[in-house]
C-alpha positions, 0 to 999 in steps of 0.5 A, a space after each residue: 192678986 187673989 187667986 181661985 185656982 185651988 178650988 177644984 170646982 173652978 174646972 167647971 167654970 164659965 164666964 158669960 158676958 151677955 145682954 141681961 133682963 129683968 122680965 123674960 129669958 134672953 142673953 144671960 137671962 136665958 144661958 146662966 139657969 141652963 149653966 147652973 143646972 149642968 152644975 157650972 159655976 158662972 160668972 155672969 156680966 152683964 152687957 145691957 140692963 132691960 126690962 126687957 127683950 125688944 119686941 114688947 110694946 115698951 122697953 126699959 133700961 139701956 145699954 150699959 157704959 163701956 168704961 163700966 163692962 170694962 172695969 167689971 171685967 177688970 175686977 174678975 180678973 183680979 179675982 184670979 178666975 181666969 187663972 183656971 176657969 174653963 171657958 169664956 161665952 160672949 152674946 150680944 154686946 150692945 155697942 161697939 166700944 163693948 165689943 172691943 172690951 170684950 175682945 181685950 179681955 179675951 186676948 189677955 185671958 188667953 194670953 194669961 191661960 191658954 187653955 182657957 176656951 172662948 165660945 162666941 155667939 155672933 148675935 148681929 141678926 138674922 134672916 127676917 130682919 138682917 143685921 139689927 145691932 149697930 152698924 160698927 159692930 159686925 165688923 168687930 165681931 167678924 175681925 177680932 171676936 171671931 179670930 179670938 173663938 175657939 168656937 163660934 155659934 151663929 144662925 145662918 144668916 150670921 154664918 153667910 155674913 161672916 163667910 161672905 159667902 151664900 152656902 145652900 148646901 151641906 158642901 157650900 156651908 162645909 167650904 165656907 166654914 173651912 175658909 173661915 176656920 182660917 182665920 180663927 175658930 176651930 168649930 163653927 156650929 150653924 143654927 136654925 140652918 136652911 139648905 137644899 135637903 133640909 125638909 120643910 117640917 124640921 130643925 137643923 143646926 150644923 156642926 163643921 170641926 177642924 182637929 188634927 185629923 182633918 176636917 169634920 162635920 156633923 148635922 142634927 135636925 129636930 121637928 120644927 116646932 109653931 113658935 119663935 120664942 126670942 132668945 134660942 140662940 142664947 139657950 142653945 149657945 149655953 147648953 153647948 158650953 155646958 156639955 163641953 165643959 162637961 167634956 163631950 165631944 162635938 158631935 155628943 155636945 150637938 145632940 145633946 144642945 139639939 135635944 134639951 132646946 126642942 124639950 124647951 120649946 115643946 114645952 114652951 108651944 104647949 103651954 102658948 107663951 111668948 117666953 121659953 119656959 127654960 126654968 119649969 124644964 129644968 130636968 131636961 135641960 140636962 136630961 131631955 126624954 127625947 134624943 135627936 143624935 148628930 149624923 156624920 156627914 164627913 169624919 
């Protein structure tokens, strides 16, 4: 087998496995270019081909063969990369038989490299419109990806379902998280977070760590902005991945994803386009102007 540990570049490593399009910026459309500007090397596998995002009035392409994922997957690991790479990210994935592929994976690079880490961004729905992926989906995501992650990134509504639990307040989505640490994940990372004292006019996304020490918890809100671009979830996955495999801590890493995001959108609403304008940001994905700081809410 070929290996790539020699090269010292492969400590600044991620393999991404998500939905790709060629029009627009969702999935690893929208996650490799933030990837590459923190300067990581990505491996970026693709889960679907599309012309494009759903949501326009057509729609090309389709989701890609599991057999095909699968031995994509196969030929990075006979490059050696999972000897030394340092994290692996999963989006969405498609189709069922794609995620148990993943989760394979997963389980033998973990096995194969311990120290390798796994972010899992649950994309299985949301708020507006519930689960929109296949129905066999969900409970893979839930009962073998989620078991797999270190660290995992759902919206809201994908938290609840996870914990099958409602949390609308900052203690409900703590305990609900602690329960759900239990059986797997070690950070859980909320976005688009809706509770109690979250004021109408702001942003929050919510940060729950189990460490040594005990339990932690941090929540960082920005100005709520008048868009919803599609593909958030999978930029703000990206930039969390990027300043932990840069070595920041959680709560460092969740002011910094809070902060390069808004400088996206704020962009994105002045310029009134239905896409995020991720590429003409480009210097404040790694250094936005404006810094919104993750609040202590237990340490």
């Amino acid at each position: 087998m070929s290996r790539c540990s020699g090269d010292p570049a492969r400590s600044m490593s991620v393999i991404s496995i998500q939905s790709q399009v060629a029009f627009g910026h969702v999935g690893n459309s929208a996650a490799v270019f933030p990837l590459q500007m923190h300067g990581i090397d990505v491996i970026a596998v693709p889960t679907t081909l599309l012309s494009n995002r759903p949501g326009y009035p057509t729609l090309r392409g389709r989701v890609l063969d599991a057999p095909l994922v699968a031995d994509l997957l196969r030929g990075i690991e006979e490059r050696g990369v999972v000897d030394a790479y340092k994290m692996i990210l999963s989006g969405y994935l498609g189709s069922a038989e794609i995620t148990a592929e993943v989760a394979d994976f997963v389980a033998r690079a973990r096995a194969r490299n311990p120290a390798l880490l796994y972010c899992c961004d649950p994309v299985l729905g949301d708020r507006d419109r519930g689960l929109f992926v296949q129905q066999d989906i969900p409970p893979l995501v839930r009962d073998r990806l989620c078991r797999l992650a270190d660290i995992i990134t759902p919206n809201h509504f994908e938290f609840e379902w996870l914990c099958g639990a409602k949390a609308t307040t900052i203690d409900q989505m703590i305990e609900a998280a602690h329960a759900l640490m239990a059986r797997g994940p070690s950070t859980i990372v909320v976005t688009s977070a809706e509770l109690a004292d979250t004021p109408d006019d702001e942003i929050e996304i919510v940060a729950i760590e189990q460490s040594k020490q005990g339990l932690n918890a941090w929540r960082v809100r920005t100005p709520k902005l008048p868009i919803s671009p599609n593909g958030t979830g999978d930029l703000f996955a990206a930039l969390l991945v990027a300043a932990r495999v840069q070595g920041k801590d959680t709560p460092d890493a969740l002011g910094h994803a809070a902060s390069a995001i808004f400088a996206v959108l704020e962009r994105t609403a002045a310029r009134g386009t239905e896409e995020m304008r991720i590429v003409e940001s480009a210097e404040q994905l790694v250094h936005p102007k404006r810094r919104f700081d993750a609040v202590a809410v237990i340490s």
